[in-house]
C-alpha positions, 0 to 999 in steps of 0.5 A: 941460054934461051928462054921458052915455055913448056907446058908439062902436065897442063902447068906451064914452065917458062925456062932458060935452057942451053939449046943443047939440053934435051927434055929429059934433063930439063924434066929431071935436073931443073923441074924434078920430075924424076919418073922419067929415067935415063937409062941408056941415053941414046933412044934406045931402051925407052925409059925415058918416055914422055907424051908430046902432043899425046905421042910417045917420044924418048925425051932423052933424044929430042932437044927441049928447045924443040918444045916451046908450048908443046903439050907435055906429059911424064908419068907424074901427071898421068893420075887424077886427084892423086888417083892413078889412072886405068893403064897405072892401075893395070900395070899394078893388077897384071904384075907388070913392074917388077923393079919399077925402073922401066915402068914409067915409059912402059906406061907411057908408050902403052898411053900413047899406043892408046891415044892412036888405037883404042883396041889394039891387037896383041901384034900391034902391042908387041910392035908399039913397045919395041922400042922399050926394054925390060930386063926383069921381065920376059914381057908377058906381064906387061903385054897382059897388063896392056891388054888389061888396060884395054879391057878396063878403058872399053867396060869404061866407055860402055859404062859397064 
């Protein structure tokens, strides 16, 4: 065992982890925070998505030792005062989730697609969400619904 310091959704967590333990079941097995999925658990499917230093990373695939005081981010601390933010909300009005399990990385990935450009093109959307699968759905909801974020993130920036 190691000890090290994580800081996830701006609280920070000392731990014993094994060295072999990856994020994903460190959020899930020893904090709780469930939002994050195991889906196929290879970095392929997306599911699993957190924020790590504001870039979208599958937490199945990187190992927590990695992490010592990292900023760190899962689905559950993207709201505000029990709000749920503007990409949350879109995902909702767009009729982007479906059954719900791919949402949170979903969301995650278009936080982090966001966090690098803050209007990007329908190609560059496509491109940031590769790397997540949907088997609900044939994307077009979910493209609308990043799309919608991007509207909503713009008319708040204008103060309109």
């Amino acid at each position: 065992m190691i000890r090290i310091t994580l800081i996830i959704n701006k609280q920070r967590y000392a731990l014993s982890i094994n060295p072999k333990w990856t994020l994903l079941y460190v959020l899930r097995e020893l904090l709780s925070l469930t939002g994050s999925k195991n889906g196929c658990g290879t970095g392929d499917c997306g599911a699993c998505k957190v924020l790590i230093e504001g870039e979208a990373v599958n937490s199945c695939s990187i190992l927590a030792k990695n992490l010592d005081n990292k900023n760190i981010f899962t689905i559950e601390g993207l709201n505000s005062n029990g709000s749920l933010n503007i990409v949350q909300k879109s995902f909702i009005d767009a009729g982007a989730v479906q059954c719900g399990f791919c949402t949170p990385g979903m969301i995650i990935t278009t936080m982090g697609l966001l966090n690098k450009n803050n209007n990007p093109s329908e190609e560059e959307i496509v491109e940031a969400l590769d790397n997540n699968i949907c088997r609900c759905t044939g994307y077009i909801k979910i493209i609308q619904a990043v799309k919608l974020s991007v509207a909503r993130l713009m008319e708040e920036k204008n103060g309109l």
